[in-house]
LOTIRO-541808 format. One record per residue: x, y, z of N, C-alpha, C in turn. Coordinates in Angstrom, 2 decimals. Layout:
// LOTIRO-541808
((X Y Z) (X Y Z) (X Y Z))
...
//
This chain:
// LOTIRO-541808
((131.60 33.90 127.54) (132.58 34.58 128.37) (132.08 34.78 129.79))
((130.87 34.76 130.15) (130.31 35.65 131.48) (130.49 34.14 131.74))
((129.96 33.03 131.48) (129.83 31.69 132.23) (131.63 31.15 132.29))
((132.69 31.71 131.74) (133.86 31.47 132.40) (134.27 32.63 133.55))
((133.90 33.18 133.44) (133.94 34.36 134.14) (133.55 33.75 135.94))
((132.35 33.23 135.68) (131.65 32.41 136.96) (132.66 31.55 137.41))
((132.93 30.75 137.04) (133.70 29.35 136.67) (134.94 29.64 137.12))
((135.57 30.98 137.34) (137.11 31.42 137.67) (137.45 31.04 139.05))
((136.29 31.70 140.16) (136.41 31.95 141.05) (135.62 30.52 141.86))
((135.37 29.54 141.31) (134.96 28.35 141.69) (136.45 27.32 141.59))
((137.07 27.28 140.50) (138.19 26.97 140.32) (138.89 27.34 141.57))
((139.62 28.19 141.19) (140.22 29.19 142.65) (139.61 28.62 144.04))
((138.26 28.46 144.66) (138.70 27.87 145.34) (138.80 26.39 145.64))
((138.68 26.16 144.32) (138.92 23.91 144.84) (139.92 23.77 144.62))
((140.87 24.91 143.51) (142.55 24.86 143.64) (143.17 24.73 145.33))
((142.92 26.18 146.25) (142.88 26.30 147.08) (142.52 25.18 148.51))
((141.12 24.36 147.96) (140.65 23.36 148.53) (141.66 21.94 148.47))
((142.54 21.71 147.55) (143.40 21.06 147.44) (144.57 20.91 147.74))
((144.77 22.65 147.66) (146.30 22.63 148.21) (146.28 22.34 149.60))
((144.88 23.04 150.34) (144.90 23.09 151.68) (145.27 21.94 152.00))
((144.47 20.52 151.48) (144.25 19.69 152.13) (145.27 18.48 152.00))
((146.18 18.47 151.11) (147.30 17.95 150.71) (148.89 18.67 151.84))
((148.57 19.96 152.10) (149.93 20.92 152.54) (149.57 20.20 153.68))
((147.95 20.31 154.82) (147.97 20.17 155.67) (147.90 18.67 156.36))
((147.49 17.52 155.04) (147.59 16.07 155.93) (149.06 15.50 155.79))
((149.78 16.53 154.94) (151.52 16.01 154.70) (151.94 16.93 155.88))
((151.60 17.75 156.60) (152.86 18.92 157.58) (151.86 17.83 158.78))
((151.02 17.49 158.70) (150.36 16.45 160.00) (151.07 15.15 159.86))
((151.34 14.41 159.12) (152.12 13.00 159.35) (153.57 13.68 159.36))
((154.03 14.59 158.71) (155.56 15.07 159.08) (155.69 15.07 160.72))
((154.63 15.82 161.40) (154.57 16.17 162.56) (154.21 15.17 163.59))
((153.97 13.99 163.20) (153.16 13.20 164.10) (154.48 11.76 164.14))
((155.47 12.24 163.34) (156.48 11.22 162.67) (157.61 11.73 164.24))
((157.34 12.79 165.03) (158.24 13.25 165.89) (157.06 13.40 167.53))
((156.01 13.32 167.36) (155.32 14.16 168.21) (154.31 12.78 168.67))
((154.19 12.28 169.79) (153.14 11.49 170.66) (151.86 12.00 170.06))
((151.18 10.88 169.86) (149.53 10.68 169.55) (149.10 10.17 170.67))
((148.27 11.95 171.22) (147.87 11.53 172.91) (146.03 11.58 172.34))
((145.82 12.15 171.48) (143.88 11.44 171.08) (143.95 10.83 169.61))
((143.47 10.23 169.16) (142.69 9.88 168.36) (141.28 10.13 167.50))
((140.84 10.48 166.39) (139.07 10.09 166.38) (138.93 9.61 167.02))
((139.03 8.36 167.09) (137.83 7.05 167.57) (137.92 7.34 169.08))
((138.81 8.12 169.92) (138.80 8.09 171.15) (137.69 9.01 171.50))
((137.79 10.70 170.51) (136.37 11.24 170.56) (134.99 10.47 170.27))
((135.49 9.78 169.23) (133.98 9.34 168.99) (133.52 8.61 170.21))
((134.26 7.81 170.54) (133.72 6.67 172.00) (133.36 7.71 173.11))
((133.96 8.50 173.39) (133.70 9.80 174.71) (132.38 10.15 174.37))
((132.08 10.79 172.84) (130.74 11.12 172.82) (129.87 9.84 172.66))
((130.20 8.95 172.29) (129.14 7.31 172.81) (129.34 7.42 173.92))
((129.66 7.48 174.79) (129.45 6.94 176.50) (128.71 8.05 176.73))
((129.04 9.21 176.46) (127.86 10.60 177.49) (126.61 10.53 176.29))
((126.53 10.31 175.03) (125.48 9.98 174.42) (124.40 8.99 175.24))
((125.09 8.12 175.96) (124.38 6.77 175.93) (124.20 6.75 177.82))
((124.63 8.15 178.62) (124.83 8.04 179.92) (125.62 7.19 180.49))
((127.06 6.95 180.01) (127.40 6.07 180.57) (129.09 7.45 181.17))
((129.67 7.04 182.61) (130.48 7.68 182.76) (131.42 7.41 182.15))
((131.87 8.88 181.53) (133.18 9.03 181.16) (134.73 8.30 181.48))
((134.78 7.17 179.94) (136.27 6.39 180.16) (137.39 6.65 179.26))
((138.49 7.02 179.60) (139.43 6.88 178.29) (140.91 7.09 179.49))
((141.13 5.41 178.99) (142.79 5.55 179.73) (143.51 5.42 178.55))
((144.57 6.06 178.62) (145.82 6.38 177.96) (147.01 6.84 177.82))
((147.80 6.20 177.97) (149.46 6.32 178.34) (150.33 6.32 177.28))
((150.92 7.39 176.69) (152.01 7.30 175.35) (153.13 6.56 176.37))
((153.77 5.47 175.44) (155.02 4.87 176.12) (155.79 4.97 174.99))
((157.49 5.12 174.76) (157.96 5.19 173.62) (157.99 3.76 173.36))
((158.06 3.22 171.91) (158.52 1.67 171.46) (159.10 1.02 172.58))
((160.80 1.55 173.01) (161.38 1.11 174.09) (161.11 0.68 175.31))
((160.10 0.79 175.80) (159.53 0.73 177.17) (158.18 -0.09 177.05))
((158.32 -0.76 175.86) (157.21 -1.45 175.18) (157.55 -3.21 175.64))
((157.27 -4.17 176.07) (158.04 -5.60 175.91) (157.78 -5.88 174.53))
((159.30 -6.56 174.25) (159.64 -6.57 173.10) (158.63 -7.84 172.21))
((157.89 -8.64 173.33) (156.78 -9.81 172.38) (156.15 -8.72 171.52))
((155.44 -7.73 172.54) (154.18 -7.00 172.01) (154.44 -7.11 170.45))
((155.40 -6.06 169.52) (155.29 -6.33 168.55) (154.92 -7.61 167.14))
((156.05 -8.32 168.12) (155.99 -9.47 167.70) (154.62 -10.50 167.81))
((154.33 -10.40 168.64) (152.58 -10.81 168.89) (150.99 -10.31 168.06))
((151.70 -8.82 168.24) (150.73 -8.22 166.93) (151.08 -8.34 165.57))
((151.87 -8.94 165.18) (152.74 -9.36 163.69) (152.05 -10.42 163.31))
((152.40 -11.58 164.15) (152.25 -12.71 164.21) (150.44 -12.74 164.05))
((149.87 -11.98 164.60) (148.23 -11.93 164.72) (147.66 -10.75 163.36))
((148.14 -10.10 163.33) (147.49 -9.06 162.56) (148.03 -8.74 161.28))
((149.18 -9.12 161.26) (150.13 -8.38 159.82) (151.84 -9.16 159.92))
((152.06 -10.64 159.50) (153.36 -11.12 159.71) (153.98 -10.84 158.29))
((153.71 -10.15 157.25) (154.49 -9.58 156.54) (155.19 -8.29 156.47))
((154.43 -7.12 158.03) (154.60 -6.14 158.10) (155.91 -5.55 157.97))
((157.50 -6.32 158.55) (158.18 -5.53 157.93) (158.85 -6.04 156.56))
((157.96 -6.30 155.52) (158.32 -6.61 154.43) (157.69 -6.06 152.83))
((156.08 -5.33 153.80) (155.60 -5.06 152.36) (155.77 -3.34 152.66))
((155.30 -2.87 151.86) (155.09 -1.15 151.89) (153.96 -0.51 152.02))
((152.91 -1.17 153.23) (151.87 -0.55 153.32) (150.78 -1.39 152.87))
((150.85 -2.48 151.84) (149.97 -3.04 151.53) (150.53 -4.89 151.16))
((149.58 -5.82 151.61) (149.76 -6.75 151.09) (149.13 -7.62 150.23))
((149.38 -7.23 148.92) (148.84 -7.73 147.99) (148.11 -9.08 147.82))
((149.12 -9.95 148.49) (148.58 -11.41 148.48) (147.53 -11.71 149.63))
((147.70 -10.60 150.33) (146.51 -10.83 151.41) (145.22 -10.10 151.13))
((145.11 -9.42 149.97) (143.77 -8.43 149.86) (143.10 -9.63 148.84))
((144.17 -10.20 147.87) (143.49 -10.51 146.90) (142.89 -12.00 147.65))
((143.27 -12.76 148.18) (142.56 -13.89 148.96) (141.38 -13.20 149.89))
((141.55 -12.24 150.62) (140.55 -11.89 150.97) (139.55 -11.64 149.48))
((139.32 -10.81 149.20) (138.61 -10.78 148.37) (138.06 -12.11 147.21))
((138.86 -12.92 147.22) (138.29 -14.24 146.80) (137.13 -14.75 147.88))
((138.03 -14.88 148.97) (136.58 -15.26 150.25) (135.79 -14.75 150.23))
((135.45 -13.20 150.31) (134.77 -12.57 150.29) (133.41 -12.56 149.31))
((133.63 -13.18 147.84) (132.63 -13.25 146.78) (131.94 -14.85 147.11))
((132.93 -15.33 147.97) (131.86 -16.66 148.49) (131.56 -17.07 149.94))
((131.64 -16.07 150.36) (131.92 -16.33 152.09) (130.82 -14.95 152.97))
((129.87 -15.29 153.63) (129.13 -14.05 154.18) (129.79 -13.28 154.97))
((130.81 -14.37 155.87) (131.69 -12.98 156.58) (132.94 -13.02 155.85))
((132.48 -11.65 156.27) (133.85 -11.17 155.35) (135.11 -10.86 155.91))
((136.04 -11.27 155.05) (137.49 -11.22 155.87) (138.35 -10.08 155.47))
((138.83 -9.51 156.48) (139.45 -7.80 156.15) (141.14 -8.46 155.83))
((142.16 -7.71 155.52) (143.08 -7.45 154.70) (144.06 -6.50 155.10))
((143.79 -5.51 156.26) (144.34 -4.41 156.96) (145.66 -4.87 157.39))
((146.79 -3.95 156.76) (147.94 -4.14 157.29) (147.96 -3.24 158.48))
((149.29 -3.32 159.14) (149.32 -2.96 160.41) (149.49 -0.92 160.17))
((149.83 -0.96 158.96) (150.42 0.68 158.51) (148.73 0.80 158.50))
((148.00 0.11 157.91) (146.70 0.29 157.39) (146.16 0.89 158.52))
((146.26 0.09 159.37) (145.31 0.28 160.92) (145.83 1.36 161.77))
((147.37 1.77 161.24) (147.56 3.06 162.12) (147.17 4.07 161.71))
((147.23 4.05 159.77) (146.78 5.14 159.53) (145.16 5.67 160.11))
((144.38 4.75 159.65) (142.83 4.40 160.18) (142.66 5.14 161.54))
((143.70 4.77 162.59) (143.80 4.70 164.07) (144.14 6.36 164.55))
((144.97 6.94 163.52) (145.57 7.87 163.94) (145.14 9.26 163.05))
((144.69 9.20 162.15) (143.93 10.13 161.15) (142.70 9.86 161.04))
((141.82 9.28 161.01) (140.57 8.78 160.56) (139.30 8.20 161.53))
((138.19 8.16 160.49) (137.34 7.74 161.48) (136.46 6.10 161.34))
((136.36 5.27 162.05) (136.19 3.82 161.89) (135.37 3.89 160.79))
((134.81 2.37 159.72) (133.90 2.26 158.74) (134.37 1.71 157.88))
((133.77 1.34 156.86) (133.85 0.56 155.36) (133.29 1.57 154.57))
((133.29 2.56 154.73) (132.74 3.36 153.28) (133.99 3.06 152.01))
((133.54 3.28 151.38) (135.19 3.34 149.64) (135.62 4.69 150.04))
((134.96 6.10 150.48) (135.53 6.97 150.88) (136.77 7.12 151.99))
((135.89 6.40 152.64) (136.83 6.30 154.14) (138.24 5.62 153.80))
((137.44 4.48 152.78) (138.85 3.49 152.75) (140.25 4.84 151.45))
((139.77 4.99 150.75) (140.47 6.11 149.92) (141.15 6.97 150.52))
((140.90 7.07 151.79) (141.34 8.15 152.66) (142.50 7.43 153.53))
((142.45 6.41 153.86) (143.03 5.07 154.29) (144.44 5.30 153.73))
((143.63 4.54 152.15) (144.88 4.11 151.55) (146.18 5.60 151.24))
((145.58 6.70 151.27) (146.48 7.99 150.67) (147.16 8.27 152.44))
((146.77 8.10 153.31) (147.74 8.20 154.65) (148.47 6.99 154.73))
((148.21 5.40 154.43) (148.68 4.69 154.53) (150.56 5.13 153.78))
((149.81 5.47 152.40) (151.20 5.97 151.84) (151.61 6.67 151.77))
((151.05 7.81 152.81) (152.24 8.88 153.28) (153.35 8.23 154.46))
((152.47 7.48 155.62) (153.59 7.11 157.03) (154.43 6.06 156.08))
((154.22 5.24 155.30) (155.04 4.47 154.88) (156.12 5.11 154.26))
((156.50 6.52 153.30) (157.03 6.85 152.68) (158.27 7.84 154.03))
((157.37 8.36 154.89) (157.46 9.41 155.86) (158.37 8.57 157.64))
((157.41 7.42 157.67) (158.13 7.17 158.95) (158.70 5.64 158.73))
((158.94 5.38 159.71) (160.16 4.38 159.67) (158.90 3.21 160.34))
((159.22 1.75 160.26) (158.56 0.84 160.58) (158.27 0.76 162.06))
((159.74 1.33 162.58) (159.67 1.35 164.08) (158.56 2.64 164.85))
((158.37 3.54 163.93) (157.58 4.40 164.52) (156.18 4.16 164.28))
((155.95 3.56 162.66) (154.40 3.24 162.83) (153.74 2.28 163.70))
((154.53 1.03 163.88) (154.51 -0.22 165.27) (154.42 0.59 167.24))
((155.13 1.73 167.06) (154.83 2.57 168.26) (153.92 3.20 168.55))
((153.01 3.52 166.69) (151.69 4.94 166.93) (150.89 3.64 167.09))
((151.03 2.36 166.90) (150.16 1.60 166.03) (149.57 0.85 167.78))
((150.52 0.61 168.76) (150.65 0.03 170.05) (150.19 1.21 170.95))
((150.35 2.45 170.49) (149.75 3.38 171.28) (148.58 3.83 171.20))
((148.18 3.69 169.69) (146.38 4.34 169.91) (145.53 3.15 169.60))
((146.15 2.02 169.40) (144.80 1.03 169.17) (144.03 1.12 170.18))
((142.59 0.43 169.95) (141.43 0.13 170.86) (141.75 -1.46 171.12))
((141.82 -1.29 172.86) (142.53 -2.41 173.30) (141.53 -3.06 174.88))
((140.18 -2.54 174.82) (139.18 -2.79 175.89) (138.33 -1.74 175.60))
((137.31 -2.13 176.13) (136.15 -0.78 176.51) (136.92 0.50 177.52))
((137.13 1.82 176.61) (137.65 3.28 176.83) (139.36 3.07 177.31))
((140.14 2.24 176.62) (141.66 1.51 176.91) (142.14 1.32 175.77))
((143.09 2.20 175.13) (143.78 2.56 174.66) (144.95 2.59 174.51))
((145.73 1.72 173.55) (147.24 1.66 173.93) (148.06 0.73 174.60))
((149.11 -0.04 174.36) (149.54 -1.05 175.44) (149.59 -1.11 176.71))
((150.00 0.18 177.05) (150.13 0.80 178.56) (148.95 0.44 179.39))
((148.28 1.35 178.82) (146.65 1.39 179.70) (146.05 0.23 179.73))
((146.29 -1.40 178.43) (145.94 -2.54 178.61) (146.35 -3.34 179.87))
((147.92 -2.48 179.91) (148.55 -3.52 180.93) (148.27 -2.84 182.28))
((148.00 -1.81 182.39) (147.81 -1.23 183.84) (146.26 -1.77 184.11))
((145.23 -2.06 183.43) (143.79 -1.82 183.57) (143.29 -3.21 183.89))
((144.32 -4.38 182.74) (143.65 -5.75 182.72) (144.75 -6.98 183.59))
((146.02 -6.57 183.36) (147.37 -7.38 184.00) (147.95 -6.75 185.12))
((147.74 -5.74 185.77) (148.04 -5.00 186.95) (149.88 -4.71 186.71))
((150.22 -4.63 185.57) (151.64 -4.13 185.41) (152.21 -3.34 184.06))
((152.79 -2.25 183.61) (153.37 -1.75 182.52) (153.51 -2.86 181.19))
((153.43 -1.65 180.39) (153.74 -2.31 179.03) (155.25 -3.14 178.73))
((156.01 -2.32 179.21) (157.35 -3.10 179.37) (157.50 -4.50 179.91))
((156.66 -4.73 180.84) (157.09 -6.05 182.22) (155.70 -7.14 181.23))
((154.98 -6.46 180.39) (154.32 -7.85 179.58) (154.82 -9.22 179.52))
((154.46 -10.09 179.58) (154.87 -11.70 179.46) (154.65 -11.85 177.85))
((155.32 -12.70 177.63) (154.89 -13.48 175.79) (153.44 -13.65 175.78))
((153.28 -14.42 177.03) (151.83 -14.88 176.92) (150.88 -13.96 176.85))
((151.04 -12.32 177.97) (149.94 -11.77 177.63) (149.67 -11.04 176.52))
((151.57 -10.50 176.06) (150.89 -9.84 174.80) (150.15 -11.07 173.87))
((150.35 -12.08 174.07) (149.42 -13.18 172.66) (148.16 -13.00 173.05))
((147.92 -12.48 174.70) (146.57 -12.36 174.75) (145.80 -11.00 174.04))
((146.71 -10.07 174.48) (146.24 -8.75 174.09) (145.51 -8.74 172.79))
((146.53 -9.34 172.14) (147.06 -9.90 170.44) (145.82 -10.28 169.53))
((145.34 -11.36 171.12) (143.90 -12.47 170.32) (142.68 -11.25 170.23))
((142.66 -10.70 171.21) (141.37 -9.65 171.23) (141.23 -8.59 170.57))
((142.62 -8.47 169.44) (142.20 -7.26 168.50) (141.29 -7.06 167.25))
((141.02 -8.52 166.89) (139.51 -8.45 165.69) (138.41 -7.41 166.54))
((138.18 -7.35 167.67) (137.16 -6.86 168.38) (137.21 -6.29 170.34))
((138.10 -5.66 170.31) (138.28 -5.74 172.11) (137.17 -4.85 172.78))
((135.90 -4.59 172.56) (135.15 -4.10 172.60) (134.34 -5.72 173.50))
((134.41 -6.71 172.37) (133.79 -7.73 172.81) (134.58 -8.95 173.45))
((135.70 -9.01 172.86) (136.64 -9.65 173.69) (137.25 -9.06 174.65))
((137.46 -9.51 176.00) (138.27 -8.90 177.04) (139.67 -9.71 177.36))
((140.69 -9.11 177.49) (141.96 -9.65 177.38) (142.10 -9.97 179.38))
((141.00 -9.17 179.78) (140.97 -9.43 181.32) (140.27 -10.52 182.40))
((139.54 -11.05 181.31) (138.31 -12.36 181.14) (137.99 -12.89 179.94))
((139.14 -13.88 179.57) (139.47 -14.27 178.32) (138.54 -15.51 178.07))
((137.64 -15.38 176.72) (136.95 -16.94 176.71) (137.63 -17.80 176.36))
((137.04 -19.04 176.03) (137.75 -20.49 175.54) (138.14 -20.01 174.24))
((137.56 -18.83 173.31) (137.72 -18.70 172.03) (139.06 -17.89 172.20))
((138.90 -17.09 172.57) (140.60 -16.05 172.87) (141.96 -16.77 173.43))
((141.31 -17.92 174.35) (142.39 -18.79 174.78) (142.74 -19.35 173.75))
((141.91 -20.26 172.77) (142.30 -20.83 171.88) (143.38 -19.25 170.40))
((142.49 -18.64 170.54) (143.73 -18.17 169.01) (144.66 -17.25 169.98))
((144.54 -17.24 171.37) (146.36 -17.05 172.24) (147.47 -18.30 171.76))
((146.58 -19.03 172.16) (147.65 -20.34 171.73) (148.13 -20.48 170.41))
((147.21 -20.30 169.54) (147.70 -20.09 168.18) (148.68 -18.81 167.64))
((148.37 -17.58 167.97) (149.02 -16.56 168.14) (150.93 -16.69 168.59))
((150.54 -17.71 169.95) (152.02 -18.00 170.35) (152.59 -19.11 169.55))
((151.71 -20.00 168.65) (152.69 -20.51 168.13) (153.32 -19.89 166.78))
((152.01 -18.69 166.45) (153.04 -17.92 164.71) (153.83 -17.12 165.03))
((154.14 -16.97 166.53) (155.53 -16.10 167.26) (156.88 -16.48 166.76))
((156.87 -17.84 166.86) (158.08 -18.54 166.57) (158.31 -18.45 165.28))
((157.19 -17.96 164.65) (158.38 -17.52 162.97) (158.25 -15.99 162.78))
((157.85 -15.46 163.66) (158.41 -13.89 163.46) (159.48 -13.53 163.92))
((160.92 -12.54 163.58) (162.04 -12.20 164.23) (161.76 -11.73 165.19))
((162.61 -11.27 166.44) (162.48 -9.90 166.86) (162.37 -9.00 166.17))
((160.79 -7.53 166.71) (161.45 -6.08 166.22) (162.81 -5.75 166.21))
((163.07 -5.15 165.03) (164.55 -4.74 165.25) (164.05 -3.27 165.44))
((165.32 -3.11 166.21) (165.81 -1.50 166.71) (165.55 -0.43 165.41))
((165.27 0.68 166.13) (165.25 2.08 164.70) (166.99 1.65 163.97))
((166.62 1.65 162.81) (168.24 1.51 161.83) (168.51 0.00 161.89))
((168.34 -0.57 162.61) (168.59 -2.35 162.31) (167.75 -2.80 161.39))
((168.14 -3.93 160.92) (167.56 -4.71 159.75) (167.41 -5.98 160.18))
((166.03 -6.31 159.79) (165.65 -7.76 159.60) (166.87 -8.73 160.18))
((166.57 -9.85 161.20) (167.59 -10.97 161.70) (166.90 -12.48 161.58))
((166.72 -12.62 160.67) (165.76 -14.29 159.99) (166.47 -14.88 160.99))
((168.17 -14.95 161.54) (168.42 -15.99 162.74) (167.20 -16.28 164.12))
((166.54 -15.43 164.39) (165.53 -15.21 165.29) (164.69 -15.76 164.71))
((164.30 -16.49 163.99) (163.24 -17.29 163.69) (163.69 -18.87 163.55))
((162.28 -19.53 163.46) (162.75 -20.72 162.99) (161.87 -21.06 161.55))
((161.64 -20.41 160.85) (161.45 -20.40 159.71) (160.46 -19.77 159.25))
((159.61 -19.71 158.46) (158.03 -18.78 158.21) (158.55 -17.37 157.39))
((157.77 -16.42 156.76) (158.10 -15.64 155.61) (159.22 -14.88 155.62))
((159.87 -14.51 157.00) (161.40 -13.81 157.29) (162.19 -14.89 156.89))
((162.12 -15.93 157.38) (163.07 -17.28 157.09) (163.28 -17.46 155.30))
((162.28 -17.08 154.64) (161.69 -17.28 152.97) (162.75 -16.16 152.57))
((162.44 -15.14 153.26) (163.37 -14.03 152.37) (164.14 -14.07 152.46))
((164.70 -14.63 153.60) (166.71 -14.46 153.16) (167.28 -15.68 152.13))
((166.21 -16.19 151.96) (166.73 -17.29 150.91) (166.32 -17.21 149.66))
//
């Protein structure tokens, strides 16, 4: 009896520890489903790398809504990062499990991150491969999927990526590296933006190598089978393509 007795008030609080932490990462994606993501982790973490490391303080960043976005951008990051994105629910099955085939015979390893994946990551979390981290991943992944609409995760997703050294966001790419707004983007640059997201730390979308030129070009050609983003409440228009996995589904 005395050792349940102990045991009560340990209960009590990991009950407590649970509710907290469930009430408060669901009233945070409720809230973030209406409300601009003006920091990030990873934006702290990089602030304290640069004064860690003496280097002056960088972080540009401009919330733009979707609308004021050029309409490639999406389509460019689809086409590069996730061209099933508006089709699966957060995860793409056929793309984890090929990764993971490569992976048991291949030293580098090839990631699997859908675009929900990378906002959740982007917008709750902190960079890494731990199984923790990723667990943490996958349970926000399937809250914004359940919670926001495709058009809003493609907006958090264009607004807080890491898009240059302390550049953040489409905006700040296009003011910092193309001397013009996210809106007035060309096809071509978002394919550039596009190519430098495995790594824009090391790729610069502002001094592009032969390697970035080359998967721009490639990038612009898996354009042509992605639709346009459609509008908040519109649906999928396979006419906007000329064939590739939107073209598959309506048939």
């Amino acid at each position: 009896m005395l050792g349940l007795s102990k045991l009560n008030p340990i209960r009590h609080i990991l009950r407590w520890i649970i509710v907290g932490f469930f009430g408060s990462t669901i009233l945070a994606v409720v809230a973030l489903r209406f409300i601009p993501v003006y920091f990030t982790p990873l934006m702290f973490i990089r602030c304290a790398q640069q004064i860690g490391q003496g280097k002056d303080l960088k972080l540009k960043h401009h919330w733009v809504p979707i609308e004021e976005i050029s309409s490639s951008m999406p389509v460019a990051v689809m086409a590069s990062e996730d061209q099933k994105f508006l089709l699966h629910h957060g995860f793409d099955l056929e793309s984890i499990e090929k990764a993971a085939t490569h992976n048991q015979h291949k030293k580098r390893v090839r990631g699997a991150s859908t675009i929900s994946q990378q906002t959740a990551k982007n917008v709750f979390l902190w960079p890494g491969r731990s199984w923790v981290r990723k667990g943490f991943e996958a349970y926000f992944t399937v809250l914004i999927e359940f919670m926001w609409s495709k058009q809003r995760i493609m907006e958090c997703y264009l607004n807080s990526i890491e898009m240059g050294d302390g550049i953040y966001g489409v905006d700040a790419v296009a003011k910092e590296h193309f001397n013009t707004d996210a809106a007035h983007l060309t096809r071509s640059e978002c394919a550039l933006i596009a190519a430098t997201l495995p790594n824009p730390i090391k790729f610069n979308s502002a001094r592009p190598s032969t390697y970035i030129r080359n998967r721009q070009g490639k990038i612009m050609h898996e354009m042509k089978f992605i639709h346009e983003f459609p509008r908040e409440g519109e649906d999928i228009n396979p006419e906007t393509t000329v064939g590739g996995v939107y073209h598959k589904k309506r048939h």
